[in-house]
KETORKE-292331 format. One record per residue (C-alpha): x, y, z; residue number from 1. Coordinates in pm, 1 decimal, always signed. Layout:
% residues N
+----------+----------+----------+------+
!        x !        y !        z ! resi !
+----------+----------+----------+------+
!        X !        Y !        Z !  NUM !
...
+----------+----------+----------+------+
This chain:
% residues 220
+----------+----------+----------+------+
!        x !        y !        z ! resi !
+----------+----------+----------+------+
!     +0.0 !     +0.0 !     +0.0 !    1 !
!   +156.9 !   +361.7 !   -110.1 !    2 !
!   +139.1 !   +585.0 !   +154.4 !    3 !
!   +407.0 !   +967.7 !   +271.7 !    4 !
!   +578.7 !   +877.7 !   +552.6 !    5 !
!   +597.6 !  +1225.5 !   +650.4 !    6 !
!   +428.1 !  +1533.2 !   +433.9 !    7 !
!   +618.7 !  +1818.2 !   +403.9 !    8 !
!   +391.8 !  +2150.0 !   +167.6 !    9 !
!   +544.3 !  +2000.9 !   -131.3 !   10 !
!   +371.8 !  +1675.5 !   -100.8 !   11 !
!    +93.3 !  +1856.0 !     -7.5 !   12 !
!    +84.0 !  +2099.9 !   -322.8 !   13 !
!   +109.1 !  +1782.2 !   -524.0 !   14 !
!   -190.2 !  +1618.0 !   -369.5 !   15 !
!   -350.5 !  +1941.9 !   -428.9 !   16 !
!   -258.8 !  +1946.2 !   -815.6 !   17 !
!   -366.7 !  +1585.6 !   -858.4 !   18 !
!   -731.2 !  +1668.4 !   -711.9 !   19 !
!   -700.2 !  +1988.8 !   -956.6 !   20 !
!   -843.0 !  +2221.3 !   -619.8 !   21 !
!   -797.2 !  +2515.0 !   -598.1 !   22 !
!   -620.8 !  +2679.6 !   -316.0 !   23 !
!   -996.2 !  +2755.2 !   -154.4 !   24 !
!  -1121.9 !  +2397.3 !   -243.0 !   25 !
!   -837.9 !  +2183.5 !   -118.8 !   26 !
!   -810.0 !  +2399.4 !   +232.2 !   27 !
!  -1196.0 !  +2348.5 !   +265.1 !   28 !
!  -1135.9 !  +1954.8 !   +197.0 !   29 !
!   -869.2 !  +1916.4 !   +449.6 !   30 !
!  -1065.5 !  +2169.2 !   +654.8 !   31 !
!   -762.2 !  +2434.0 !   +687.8 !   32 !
!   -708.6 !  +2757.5 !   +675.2 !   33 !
!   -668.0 !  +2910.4 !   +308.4 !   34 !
!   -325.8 !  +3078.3 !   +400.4 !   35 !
!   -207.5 !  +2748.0 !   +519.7 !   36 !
!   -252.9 !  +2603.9 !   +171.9 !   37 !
!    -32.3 !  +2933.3 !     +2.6 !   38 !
!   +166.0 !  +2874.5 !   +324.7 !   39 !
!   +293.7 !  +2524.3 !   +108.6 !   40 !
!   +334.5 !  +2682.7 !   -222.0 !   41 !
!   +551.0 !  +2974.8 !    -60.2 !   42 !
!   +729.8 !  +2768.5 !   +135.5 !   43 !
!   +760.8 !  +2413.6 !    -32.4 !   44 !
!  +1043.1 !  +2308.4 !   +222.6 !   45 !
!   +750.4 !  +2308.4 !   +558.7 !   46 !
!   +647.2 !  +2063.0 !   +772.3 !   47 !
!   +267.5 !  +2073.2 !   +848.8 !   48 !
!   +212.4 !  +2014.3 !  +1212.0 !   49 !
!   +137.7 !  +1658.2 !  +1372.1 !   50 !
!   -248.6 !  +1677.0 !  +1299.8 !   51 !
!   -234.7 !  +1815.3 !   +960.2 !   52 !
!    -61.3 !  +1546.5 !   +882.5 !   53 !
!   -308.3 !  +1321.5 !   +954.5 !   54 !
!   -582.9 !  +1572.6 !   +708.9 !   55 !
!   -375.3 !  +1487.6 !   +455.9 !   56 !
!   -287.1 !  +1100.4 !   +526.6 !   57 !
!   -676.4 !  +1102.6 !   +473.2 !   58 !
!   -736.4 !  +1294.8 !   +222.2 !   59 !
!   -492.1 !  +1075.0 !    +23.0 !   60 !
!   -688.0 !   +794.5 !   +160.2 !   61 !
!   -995.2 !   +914.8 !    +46.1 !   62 !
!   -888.8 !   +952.4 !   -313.9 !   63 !
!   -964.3 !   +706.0 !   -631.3 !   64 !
!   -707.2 !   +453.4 !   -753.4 !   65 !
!   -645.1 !   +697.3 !  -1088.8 !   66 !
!   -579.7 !  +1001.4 !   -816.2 !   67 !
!   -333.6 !   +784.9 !   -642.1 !   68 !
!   -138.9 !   +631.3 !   -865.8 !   69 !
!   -124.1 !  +1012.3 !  -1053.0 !   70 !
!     -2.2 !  +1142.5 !   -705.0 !   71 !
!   +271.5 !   +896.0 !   -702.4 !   72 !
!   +394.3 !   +958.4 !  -1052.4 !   73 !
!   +398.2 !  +1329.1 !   -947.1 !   74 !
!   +568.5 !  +1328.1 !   -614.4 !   75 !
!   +826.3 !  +1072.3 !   -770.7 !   76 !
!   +742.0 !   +788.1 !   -644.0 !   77 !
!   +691.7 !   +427.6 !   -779.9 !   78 !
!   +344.2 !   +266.3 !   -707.3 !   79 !
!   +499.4 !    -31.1 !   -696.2 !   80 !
!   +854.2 !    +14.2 !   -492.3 !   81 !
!   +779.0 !   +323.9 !   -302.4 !   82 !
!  +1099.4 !   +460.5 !   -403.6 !   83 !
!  +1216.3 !   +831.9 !   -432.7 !   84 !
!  +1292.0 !   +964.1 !   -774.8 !   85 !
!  +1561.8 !  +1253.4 !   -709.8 !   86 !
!  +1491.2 !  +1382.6 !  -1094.6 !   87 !
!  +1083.4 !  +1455.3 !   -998.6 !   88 !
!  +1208.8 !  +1615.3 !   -656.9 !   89 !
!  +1468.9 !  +1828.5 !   -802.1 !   90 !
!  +1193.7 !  +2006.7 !   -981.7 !   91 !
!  +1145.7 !  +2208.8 !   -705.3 !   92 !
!  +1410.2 !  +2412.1 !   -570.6 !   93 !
!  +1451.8 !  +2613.9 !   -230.4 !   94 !
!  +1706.6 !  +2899.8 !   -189.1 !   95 !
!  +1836.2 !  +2934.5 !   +156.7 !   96 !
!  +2009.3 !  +3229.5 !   +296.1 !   97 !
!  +2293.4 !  +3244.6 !   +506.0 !   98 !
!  +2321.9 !  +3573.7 !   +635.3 !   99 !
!  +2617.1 !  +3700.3 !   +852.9 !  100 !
!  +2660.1 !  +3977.3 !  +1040.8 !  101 !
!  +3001.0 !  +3950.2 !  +1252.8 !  102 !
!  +3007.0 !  +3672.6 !  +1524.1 !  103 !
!  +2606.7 !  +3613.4 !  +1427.1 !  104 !
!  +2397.6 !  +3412.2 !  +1194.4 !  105 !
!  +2066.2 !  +3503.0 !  +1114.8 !  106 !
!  +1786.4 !  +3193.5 !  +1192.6 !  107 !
!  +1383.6 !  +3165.0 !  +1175.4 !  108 !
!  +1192.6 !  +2979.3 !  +1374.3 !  109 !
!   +881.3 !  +2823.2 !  +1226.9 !  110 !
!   +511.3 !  +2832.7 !  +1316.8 !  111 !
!   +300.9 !  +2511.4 !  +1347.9 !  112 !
!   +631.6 !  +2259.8 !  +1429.3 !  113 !
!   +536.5 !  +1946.9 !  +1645.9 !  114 !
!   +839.6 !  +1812.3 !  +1754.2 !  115 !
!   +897.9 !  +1657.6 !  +1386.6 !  116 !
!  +1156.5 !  +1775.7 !  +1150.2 !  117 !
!  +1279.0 !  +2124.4 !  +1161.4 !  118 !
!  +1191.0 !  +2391.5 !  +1346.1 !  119 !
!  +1495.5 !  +2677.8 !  +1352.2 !  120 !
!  +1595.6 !  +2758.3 !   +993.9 !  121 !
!  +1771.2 !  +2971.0 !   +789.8 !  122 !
!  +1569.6 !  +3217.9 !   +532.8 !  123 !
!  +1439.3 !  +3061.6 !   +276.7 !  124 !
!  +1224.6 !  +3053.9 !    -95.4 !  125 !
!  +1079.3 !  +2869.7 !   -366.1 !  126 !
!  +1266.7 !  +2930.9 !   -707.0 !  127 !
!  +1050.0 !  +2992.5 !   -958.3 !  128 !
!  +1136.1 !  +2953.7 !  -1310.8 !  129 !
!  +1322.1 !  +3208.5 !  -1467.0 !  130 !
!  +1458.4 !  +3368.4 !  -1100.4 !  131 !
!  +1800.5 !  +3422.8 !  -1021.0 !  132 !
!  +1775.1 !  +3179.5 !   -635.4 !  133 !
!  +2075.8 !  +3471.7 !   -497.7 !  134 !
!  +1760.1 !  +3693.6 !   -581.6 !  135 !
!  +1532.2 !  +3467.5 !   -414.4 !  136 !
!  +1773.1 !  +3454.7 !   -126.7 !  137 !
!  +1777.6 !  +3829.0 !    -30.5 !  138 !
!  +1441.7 !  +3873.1 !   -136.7 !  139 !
!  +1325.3 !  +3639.6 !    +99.9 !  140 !
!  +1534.9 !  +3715.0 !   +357.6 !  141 !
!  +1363.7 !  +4107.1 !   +367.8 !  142 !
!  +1034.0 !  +3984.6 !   +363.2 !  143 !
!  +1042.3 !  +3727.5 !   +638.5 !  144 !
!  +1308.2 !  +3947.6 !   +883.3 !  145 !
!  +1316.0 !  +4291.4 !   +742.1 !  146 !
!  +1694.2 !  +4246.6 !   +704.8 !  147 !
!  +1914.5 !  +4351.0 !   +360.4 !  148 !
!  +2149.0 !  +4140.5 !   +255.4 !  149 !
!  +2436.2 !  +4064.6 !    -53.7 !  150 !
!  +2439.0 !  +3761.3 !   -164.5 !  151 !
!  +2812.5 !  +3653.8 !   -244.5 !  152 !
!  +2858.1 !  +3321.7 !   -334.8 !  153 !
!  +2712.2 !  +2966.3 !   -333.0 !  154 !
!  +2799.0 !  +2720.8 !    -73.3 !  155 !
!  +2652.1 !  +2424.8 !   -242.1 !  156 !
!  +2367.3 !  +2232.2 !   -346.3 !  157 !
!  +2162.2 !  +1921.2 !   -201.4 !  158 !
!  +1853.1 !  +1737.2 !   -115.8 !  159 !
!  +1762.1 !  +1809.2 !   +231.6 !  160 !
!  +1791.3 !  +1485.0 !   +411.6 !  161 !
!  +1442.4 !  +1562.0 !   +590.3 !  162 !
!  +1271.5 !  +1717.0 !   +338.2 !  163 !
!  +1395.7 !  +1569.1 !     -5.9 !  164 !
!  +1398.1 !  +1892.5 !   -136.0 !  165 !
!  +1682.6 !  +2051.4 !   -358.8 !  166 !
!  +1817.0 !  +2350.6 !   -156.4 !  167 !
!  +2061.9 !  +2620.6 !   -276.9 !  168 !
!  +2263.8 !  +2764.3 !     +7.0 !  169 !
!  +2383.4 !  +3088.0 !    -10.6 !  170 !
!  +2626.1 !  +3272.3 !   +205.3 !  171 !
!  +2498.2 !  +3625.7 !   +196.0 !  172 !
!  +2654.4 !  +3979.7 !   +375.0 !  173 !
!  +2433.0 !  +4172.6 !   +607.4 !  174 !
!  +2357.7 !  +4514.1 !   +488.6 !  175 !
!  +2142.2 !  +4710.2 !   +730.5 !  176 !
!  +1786.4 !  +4634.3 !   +886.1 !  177 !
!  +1656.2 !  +4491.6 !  +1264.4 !  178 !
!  +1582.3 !  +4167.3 !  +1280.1 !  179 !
!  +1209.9 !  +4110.8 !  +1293.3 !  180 !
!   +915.5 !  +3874.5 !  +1271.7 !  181 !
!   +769.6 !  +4029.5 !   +938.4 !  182 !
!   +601.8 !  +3681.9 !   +887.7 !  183 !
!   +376.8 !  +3623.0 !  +1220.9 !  184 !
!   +199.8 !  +3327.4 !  +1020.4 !  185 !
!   +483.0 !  +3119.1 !   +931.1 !  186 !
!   +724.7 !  +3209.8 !  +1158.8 !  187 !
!   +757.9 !  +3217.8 !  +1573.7 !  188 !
!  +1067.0 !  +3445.0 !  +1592.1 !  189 !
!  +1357.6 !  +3572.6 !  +1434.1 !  190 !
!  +1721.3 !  +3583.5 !  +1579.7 !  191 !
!  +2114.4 !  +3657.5 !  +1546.7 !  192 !
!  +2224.9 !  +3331.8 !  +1663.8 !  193 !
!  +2588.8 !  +3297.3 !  +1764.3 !  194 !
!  +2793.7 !  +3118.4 !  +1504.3 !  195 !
!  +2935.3 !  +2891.9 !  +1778.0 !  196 !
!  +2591.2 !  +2799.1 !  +1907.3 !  197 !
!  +2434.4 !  +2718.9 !  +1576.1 !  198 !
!  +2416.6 !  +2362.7 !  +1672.2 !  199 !
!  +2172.1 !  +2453.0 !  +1989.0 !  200 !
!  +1898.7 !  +2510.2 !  +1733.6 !  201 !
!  +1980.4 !  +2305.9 !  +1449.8 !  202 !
!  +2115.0 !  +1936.5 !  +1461.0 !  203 !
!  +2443.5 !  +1932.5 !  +1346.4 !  204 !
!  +2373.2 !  +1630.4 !  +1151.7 !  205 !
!  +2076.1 !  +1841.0 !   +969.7 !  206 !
!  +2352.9 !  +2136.9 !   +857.7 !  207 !
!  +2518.5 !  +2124.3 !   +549.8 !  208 !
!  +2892.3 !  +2084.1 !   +586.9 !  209 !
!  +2980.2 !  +2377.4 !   +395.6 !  210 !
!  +2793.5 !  +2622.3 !   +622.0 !  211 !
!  +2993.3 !  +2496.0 !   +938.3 !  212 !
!  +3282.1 !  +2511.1 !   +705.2 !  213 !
!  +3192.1 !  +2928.7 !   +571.5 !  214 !
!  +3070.5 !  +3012.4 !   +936.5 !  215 !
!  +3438.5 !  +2913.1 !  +1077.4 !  216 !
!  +3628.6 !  +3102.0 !   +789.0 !  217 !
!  +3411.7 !  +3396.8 !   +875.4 !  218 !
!  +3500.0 !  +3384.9 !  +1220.3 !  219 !
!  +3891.2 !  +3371.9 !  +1154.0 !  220 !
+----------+----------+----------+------+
């Protein structure tokens, strides 16, 4: 039996396409609010809380056998196997900013977490086609903390191990701005984290090497 292990909004966005709901119709079937719904297209990279996860384990549930096996093929995934197709994920791209300002890093901490997955972040967006993701990067960055940055060069690329989607991460100069919640529904807070206590709110086994790596060059 196929079934998401754990949804994250860009499994959700793809159940949403293969019902072909609109962003009004598939919040009223999983009985959500609307701006949870955009909530997954902005932000692709989220993990809905412990009992919207089950909404959606249902709603997937609830579908025909054509629906199914069409939400499979979309997300990746073989009806058959249950295995990940990296091509299908790496449709979707994230950019993810990593914004220094002296001995700090700039982190967001995300609404609606349950324990599950990630829950202190760094500034992030969905590429679109035809965006630069630097431009996503700072762009992003503004909107969710008010804060200007230059991005100045890529750190890498990968697919998150939690999420399975294919992040950008950029290491990006502060400008000027206060660091604020500009974001009150997806986010909790906003913070200059010390660079040497990064790994008190993320996992160091969830941070990509090459951020530990620019953090400590910065710091010499």
């Amino acid at each position: 039996m196929d079934f998401v292990n754990e949804w994250n909004g860009y499994a959700a966005c793809t159940l949403q396409s293969t019902l072909r709901m609109s962003n009004e119709a598939f919040a009223k079937h999983l009985d959500v609010q609307v701006r949870t719904v955009a909530g997954w297209h902005q932000r692709p990279e989220t993990t809905p809380r412990g009992e919207t996860q089950q909404l959606l384990d249902i709603a997937l549930e609830r579908a025909s056998k054509t629906e199914k096996a069409r939400f499979f093929q979309k997300l990746g995934k073989n009806t058959e196997t249950t295995e990940t197709s990296s091509d299908d994920v790496q449709a979707l791209k994230v950019s993810i900013a990593i914004v220094v300002r002296d001995d700090k890093v700039l982190l967001v901490c995300r609404r609606g977490e349950d324990g599950k997955g990630i829950n202190w972040q760094f500034p992030a967006g969905m590429v679109k086609p035809g965006v630069r993701p630097e431009t996503v990067a700072a762009r992003e960055t503004f909107g969710e903390t008010g804060v200007h940055c230059s991005p100045l060069h890529q750190l890498g690329s990968r697919l998150h191990p939690i999420t399975h989607v294919f992040c950008e991460y950029w290491l990006c100069e502060y400008l000027t701005g206060d660091a604020e919640n500009l974001d009150v529904v997806e986010n909790v807070s906003v913070v200059w984290a010390d660079k040497r206590e990064l790994t008190r709110f993320i996992p160091a086994d969830q941070i990509f090497p090459p951020i530990l790596e620019a953090l400590e060059a910065t710091s010499e």
